[in-house]
C-alpha positions as CSV (number, residue, x, y, z in Angstrom):
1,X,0.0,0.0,0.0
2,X,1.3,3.2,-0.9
3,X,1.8,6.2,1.3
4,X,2.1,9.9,1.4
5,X,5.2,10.9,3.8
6,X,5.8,13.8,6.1
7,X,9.4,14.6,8.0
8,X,8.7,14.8,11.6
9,X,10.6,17.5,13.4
10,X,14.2,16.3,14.9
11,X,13.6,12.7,13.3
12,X,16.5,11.7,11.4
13,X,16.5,8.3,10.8
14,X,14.4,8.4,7.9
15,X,10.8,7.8,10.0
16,X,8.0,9.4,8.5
17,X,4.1,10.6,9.4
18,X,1.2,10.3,7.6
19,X,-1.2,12.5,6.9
20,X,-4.6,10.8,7.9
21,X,-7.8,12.8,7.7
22,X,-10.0,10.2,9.5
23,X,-8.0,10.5,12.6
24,X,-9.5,13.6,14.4
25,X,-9.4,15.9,11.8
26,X,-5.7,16.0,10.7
27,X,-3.9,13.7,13.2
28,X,-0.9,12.2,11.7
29,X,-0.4,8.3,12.2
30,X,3.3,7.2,12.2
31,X,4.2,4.9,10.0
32,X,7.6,3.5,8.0
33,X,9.1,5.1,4.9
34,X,10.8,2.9,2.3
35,X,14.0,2.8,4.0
36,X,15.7,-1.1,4.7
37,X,13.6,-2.4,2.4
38,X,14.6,-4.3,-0.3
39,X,13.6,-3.4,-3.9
40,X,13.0,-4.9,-7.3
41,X,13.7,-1.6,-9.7
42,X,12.0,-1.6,-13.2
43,X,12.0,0.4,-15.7
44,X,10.2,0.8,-19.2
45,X,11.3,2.3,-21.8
46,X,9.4,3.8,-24.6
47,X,10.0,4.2,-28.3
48,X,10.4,8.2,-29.4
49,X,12.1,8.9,-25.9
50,X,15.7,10.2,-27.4
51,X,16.8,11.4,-24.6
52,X,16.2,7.2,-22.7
53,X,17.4,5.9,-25.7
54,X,20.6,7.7,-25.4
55,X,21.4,6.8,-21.6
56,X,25.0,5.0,-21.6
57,X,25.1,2.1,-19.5
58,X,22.5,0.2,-17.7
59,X,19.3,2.8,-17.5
60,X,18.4,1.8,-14.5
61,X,21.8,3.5,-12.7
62,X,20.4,6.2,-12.0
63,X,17.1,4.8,-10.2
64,X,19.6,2.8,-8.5
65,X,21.2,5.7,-7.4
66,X,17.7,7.1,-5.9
67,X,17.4,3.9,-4.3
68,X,20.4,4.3,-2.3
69,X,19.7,7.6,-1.1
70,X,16.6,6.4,0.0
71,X,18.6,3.9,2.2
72,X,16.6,1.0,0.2
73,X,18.7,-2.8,-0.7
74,X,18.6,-3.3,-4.2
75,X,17.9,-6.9,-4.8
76,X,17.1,-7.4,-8.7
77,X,16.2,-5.6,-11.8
78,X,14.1,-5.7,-14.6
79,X,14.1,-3.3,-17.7
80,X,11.7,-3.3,-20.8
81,X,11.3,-1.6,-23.9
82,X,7.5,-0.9,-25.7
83,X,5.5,1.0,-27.9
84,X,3.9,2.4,-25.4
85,X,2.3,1.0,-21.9
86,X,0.1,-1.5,-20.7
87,X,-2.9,0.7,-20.0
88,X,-3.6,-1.5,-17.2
89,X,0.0,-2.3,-15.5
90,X,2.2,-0.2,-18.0
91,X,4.5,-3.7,-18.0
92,X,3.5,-6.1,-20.5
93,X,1.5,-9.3,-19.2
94,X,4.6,-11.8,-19.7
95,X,6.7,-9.2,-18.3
96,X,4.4,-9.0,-15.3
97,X,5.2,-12.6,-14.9
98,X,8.4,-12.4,-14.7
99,X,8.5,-9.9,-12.4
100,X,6.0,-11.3,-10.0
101,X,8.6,-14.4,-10.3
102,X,11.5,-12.2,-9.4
103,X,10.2,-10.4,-6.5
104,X,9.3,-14.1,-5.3
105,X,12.2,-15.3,-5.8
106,X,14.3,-12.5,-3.9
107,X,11.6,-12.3,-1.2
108,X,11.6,-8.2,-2.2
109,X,9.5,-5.8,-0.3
110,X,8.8,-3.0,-2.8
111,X,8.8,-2.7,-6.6
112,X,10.3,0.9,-7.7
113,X,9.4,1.4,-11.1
114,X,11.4,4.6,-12.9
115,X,8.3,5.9,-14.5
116,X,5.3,7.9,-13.4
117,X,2.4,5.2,-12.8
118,X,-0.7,6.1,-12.6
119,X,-2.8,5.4,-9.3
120,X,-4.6,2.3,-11.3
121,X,-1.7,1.0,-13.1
122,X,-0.2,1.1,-8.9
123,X,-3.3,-0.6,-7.3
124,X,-3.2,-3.1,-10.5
125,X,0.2,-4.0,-9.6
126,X,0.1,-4.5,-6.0
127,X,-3.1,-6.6,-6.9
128,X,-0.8,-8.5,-8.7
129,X,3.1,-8.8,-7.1
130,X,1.0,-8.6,-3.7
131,X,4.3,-6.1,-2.0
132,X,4.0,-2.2,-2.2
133,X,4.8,-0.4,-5.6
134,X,5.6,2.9,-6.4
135,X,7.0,5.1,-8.7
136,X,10.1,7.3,-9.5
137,X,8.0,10.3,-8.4
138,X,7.3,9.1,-4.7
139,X,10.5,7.8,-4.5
140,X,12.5,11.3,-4.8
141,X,9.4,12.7,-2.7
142,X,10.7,10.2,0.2
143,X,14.0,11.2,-0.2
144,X,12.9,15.0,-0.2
145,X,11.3,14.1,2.7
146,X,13.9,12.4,4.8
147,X,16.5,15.0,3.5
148,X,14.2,18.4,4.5
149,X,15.5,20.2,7.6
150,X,14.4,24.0,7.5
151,X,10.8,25.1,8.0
152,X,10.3,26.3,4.2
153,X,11.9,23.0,2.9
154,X,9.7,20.9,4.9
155,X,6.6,23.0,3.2
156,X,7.6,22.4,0.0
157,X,8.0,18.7,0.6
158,X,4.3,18.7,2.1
159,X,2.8,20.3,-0.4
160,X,4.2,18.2,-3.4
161,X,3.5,15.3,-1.4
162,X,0.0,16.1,-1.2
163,X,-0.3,17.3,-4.7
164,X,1.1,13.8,-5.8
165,X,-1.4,11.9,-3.3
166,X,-4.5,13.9,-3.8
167,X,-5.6,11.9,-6.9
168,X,-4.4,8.9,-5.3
169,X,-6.5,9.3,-1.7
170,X,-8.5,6.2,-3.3
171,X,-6.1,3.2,-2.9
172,X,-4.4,5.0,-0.1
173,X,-6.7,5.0,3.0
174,X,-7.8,1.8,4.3
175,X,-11.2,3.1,6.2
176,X,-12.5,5.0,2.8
177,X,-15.7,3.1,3.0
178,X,-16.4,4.4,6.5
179,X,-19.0,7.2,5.9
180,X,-19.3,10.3,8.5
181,X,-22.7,10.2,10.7
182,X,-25.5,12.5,9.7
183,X,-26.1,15.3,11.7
184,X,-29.4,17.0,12.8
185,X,-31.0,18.3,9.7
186,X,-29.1,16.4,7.4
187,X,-30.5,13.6,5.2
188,X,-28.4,10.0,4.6
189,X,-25.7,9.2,6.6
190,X,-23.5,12.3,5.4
191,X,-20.3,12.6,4.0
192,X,-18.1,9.7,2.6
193,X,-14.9,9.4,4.5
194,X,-13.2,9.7,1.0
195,X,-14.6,12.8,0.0
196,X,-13.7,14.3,3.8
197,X,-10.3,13.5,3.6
198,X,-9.7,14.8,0.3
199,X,-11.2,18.3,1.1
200,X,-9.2,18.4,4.8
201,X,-6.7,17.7,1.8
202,X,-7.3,20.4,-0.3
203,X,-7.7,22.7,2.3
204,X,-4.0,22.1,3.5
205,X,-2.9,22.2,0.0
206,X,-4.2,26.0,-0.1
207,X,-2.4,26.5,3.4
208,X,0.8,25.5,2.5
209,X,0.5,27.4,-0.8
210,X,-0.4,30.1,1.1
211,X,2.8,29.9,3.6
212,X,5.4,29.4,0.6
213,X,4.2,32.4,-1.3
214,X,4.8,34.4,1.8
215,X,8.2,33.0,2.3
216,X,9.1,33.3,-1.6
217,X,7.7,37.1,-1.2
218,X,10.1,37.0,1.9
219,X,12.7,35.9,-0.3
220,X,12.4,37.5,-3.0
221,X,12.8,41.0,-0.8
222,X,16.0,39.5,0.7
223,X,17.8,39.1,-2.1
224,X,16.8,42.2,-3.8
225,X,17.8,43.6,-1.1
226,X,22.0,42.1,-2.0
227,X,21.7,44.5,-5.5
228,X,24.3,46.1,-4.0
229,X,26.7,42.9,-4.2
230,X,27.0,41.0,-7.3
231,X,25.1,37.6,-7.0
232,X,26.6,34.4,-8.2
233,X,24.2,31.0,-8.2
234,X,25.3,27.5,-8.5
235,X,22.9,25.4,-10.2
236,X,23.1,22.0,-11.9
237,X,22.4,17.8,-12.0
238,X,22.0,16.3,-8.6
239,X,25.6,15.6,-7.1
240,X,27.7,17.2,-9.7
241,X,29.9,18.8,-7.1
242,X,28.0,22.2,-6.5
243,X,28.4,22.2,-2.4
244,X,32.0,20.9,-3.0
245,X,33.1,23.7,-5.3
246,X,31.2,26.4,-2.8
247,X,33.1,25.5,-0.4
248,X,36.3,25.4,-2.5
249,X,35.6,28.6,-3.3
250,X,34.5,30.6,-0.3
251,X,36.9,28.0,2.3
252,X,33.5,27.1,4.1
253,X,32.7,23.3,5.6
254,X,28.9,22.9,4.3
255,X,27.5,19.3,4.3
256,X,29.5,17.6,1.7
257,X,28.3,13.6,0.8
258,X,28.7,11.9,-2.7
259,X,25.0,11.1,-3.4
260,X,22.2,12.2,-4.8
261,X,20.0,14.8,-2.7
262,X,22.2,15.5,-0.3
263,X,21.1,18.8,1.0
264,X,18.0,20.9,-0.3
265,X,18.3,24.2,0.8
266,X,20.1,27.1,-0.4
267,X,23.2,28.9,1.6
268,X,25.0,31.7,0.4
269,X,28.5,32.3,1.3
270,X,31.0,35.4,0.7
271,X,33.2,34.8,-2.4
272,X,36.5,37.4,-2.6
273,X,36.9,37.0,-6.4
274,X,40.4,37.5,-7.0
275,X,41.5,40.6,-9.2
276,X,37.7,41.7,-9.0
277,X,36.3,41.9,-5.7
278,X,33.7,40.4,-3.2
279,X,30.5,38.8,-4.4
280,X,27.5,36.8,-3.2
281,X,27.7,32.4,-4.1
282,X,24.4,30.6,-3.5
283,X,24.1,26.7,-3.5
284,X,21.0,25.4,-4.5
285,X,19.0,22.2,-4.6
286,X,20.1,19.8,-7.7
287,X,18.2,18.4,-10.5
288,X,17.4,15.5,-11.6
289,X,15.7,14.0,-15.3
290,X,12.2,14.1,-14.9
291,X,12.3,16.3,-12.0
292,X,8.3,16.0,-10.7
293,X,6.9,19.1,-11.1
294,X,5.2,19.3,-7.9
295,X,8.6,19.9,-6.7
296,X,9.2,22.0,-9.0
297,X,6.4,24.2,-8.3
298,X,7.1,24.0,-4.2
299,X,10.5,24.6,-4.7
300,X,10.5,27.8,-5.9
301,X,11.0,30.2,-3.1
302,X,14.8,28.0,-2.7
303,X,15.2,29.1,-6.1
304,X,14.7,32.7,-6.1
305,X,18.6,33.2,-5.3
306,X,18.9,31.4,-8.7
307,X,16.5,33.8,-10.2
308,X,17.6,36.7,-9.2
309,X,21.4,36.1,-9.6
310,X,23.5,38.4,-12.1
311,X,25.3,35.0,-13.1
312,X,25.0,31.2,-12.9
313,X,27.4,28.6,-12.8
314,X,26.0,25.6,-14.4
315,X,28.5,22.6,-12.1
316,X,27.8,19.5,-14.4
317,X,29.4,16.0,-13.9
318,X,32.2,15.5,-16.7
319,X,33.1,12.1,-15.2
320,X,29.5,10.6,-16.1
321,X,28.6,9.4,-18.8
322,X,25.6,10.7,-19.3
323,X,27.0,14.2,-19.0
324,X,25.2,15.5,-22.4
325,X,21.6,14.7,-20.8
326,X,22.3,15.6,-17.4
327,X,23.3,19.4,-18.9
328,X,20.2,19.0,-20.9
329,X,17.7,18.1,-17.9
330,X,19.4,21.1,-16.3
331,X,18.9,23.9,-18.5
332,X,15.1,22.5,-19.3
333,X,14.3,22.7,-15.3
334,X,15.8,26.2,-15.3
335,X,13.7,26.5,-18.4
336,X,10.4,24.8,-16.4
337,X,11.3,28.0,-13.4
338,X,11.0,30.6,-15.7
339,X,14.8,31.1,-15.7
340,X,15.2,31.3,-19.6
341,X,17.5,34.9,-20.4
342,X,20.4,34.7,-18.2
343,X,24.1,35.3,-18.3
344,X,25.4,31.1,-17.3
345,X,28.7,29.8,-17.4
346,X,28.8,26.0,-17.7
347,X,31.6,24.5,-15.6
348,X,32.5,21.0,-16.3
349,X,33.4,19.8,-13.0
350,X,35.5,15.7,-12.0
351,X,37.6,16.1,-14.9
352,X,40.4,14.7,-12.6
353,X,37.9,11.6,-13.3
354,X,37.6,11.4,-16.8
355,X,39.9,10.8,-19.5
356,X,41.6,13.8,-21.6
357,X,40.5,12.5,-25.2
358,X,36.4,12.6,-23.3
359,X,37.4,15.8,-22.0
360,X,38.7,17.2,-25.3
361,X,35.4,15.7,-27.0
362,X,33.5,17.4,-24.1
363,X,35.1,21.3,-24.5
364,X,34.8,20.7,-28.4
365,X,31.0,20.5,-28.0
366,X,30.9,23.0,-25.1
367,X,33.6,25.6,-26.4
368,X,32.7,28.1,-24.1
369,X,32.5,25.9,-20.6
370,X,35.3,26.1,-18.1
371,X,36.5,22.7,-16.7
372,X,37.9,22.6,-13.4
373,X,38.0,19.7,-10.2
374,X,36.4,21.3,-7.2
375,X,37.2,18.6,-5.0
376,X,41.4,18.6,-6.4
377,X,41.3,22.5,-7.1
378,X,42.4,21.9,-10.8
379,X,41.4,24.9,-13.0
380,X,40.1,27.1,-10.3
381,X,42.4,30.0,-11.3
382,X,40.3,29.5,-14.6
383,X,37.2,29.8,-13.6
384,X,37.8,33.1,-11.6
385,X,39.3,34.4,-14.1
386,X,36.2,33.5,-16.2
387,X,33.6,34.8,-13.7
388,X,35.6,38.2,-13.6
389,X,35.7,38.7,-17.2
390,X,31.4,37.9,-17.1
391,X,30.7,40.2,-14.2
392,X,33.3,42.7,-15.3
393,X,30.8,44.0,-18.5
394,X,28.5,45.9,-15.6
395,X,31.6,47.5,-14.3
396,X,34.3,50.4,-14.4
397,X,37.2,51.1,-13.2
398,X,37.3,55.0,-12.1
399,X,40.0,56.8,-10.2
400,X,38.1,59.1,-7.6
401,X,39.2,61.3,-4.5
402,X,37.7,61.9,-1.5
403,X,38.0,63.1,1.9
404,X,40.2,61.0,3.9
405,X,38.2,61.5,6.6
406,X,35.1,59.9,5.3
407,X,35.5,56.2,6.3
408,X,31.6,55.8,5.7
409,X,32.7,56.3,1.9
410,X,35.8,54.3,1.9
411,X,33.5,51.3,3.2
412,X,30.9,51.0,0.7
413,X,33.5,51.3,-2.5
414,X,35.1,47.9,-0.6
415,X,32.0,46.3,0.1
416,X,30.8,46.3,-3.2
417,X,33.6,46.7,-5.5
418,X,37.1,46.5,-4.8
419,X,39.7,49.0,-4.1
420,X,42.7,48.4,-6.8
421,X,44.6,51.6,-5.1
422,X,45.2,54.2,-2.6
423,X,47.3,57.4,-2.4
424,X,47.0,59.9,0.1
425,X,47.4,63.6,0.8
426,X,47.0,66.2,3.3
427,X,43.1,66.0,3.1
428,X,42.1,63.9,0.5
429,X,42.9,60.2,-1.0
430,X,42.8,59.0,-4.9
431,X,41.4,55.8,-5.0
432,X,41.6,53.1,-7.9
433,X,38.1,51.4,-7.5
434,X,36.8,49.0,-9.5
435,X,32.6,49.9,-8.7
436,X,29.1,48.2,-10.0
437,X,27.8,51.0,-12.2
438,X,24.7,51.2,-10.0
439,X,26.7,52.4,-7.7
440,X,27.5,55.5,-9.5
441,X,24.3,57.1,-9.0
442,X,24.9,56.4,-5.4
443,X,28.2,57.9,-5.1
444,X,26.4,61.2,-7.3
445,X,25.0,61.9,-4.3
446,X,27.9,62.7,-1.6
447,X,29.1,66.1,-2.5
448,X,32.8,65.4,-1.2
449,X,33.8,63.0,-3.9
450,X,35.7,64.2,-7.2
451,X,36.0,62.4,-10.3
452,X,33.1,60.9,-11.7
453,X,31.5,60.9,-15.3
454,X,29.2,63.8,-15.5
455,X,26.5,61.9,-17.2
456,X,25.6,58.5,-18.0
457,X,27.0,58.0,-21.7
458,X,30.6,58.9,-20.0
459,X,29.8,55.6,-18.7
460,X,30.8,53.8,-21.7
């Protein structure tokens, strides 16, 4: 029987609660989450799907890889390859068989399939192998779930878990023939249990909609509020190295582990760009192929740093190789977020990994990407120098004087730009200053300071 699966507060060990509307309301009934179980993983694959078709390897790596995040003991594996589905159990009748053989045979506790089922191709199923079946999509929502630790992260998990469950509420309680009592004044015996818990549902759908579009307002202030700093965002495939190279970059200890989903929230750390000056890196949650888009949707106030940033480094996997799809998966879920028109520097990342005739073949389709080793610090001097050049088109390098008195002043040209030179006098300094050109119209303002372009096309 499948589940829906909420993180409880200071529960680490991957327990979960469920949300069950017949149980006063909205009391939630504890039960387990996939994790120690053991797992049959299938996956169909369907003709027309390039980007399947093109996998390297075994396809079923990658839901293997899910599988392990999600703490679950891969025992077996089936793959097949249609038309298009079984209406009834997407797999194919003799394929069915031999499935319901295999989980015998392994004694396996759950089926993952690495497809979207829907609820009556899952109810069919479990009919059938008699053990618990679900799909890709609730399988990244456990590990979402197990992985959430901050208040807004939690939401998001919620709500896409309900989102996904809400259609499913049929083969998902086991009291839905219960029916309410009828009340005074009310004819028949009232309300199905079925149709209560899917508006207690709904209702807590709206809530947490409600909550996340305050905190994404929330958000969205805060980092409007950084214009000041230049903002650089790290985005990319699930466990390409993005937290690794952050803290490479800024010399900061943020939770490091080599699988997939490892952290979900965003943190943004100070980055002294060498040669240029200090700006703003963001983390932020990684992709996957065939991200669901309930998470998608939640996940959106995490991805406002993203949104909002003046540059993004793409981090991809060089060493995999299914590199070309993974950077593909990536730009269409930046695509899916309405991140479409943005300055993004691709930065092939492992390449201590990889081979140098795949790495050649890799920079000769990606001309223009930077490859470096976050985790060896190969090619770092490249990128900076890279992200310099990028963020360098917004600024200028002006040679000012001021009083040297006026400290305030002196501050804000190092905060957000960087000070190349001083020289001093009896009153005043000349300063080198490399400065946002914002910033100009700010510095207009204080009457003390000498030196800059009289109008805006001096700018250029």
């Amino acid at each position: 029987m499948s589940s829906v699966f909420l993180p409880i507060d200071g529960d680490s060990n991957s327990t979960k609660e469920r949300f069950d509307a017949s149980t006063h309301t909205d009391r939630l009934t504890r039960i387990g989450s996939v994790a120690r179980e053991s797992a049959v993983l299938v996956g169909v694959y369907l003709e027309g799907r390039g980007e399947l078709g093109s996998l390297v390897g075994t396809p079923l790596d990658e839901l293997s890889g899910l599988a392990e995040a999600a703490r679950v003991c891969e025992v077996g594996r089936i793959t097949q390859r249609r038309r298009k589905p079984e209406a009834a159990t997407y797999i194919g009748s003799g394929k069915l068989n031999e499935l319901k053989e295999l989980v015998n045979t392994v004694d396996a506790d759950i089926v993952i399939f690495d497809n979207d089922l829907a609820p009556s191709q899952t109810k069919n199923l479990e009919e059938e192998l008699k053990v618990k079946v679900i799909d890709r999509t609730e399988l990244i929502l456990d590990i979402f779930a197990s992985r959430a630790r901050t208040n807004e992260s939690r939401l998001a998990v919620e709500l896409a878990q309900l989102e996904y469950s809400l259609p499913r509420l049929k083969r998902m309680w086991t009291h839905l023939e219960r029916q309410g009592v009828g009340g005074v004044g009310l004819r028949g015996p009232g309300e199905k249990q079925l149709e209560v818990d899917r508006r207690l549902a709904q209702k807590r759908i709206l809530d947490l909609k409600s909550e996340l579009n305050t905190i994404q307002q929330r958000r969205h202030r805060e980092v409007a509020a950084r214009k000041t700093s230049r903002t650089v965002s790290l985005v990319g495939y699930t466990n390409a190295g993005k937290s690794t190279l952050l803290n490479r970059l800024t010399d900061s200890d943020v939770y490091v582990k080599d699988q997939l989903f490892a952290t979900l929230d965003t943190r943004t750390r100070r980055w002294h760009l060498p040669g240029w000056g200090p700006v703003l890196l963001s983390d932020t949650v990684g992709f996957i192929r065939d991200l669901p888009h309930h998470l998608i949707a939640s996940f959106r106030a995490t991805l406002e740093e993203a949104n909002q940033a003046d540059l993004l480094l793409h981090v991809a996997d060089a060493s995999s190789r299914n590199v070309n799809i993974q950077i593909d998966a990536a730009f269409q879920v930046l695509t899916d977020i309405g991140i479409r028109e943005k300055d993004t520097l691709l930065v092939l990342n492992k390449i201590d990994m990889l081979e140098p005739d795949r790495l050649e073949v890799l920079l000769a389709k990606y001309p223009n990407a930077v490859s470096i080793s976050a985790g060896s610090g190969l090619g770092i001097e490249n990128l900076a120098v890279a992200v310099s050049n990028i963020l360098s088109k917004e600024f200028l390098d002006l040679t000012i004087e001021m009083p040297i008195a006026n400290g305030r002043l002196m501050a804000l040209l190092a905060r957000d730009g960087e000070i190349l030179s001083k020289r001093y006098g009896e009153e005043m300094v000349l300063v080198h200053c490399r400065i946002p050109q914002h910033l100009v119209g700010r510095l207009r303002q204080e009457k003390e300071i000498q030196g800059l372009p009289e109008k805006p096309a001096d700018l250029f």
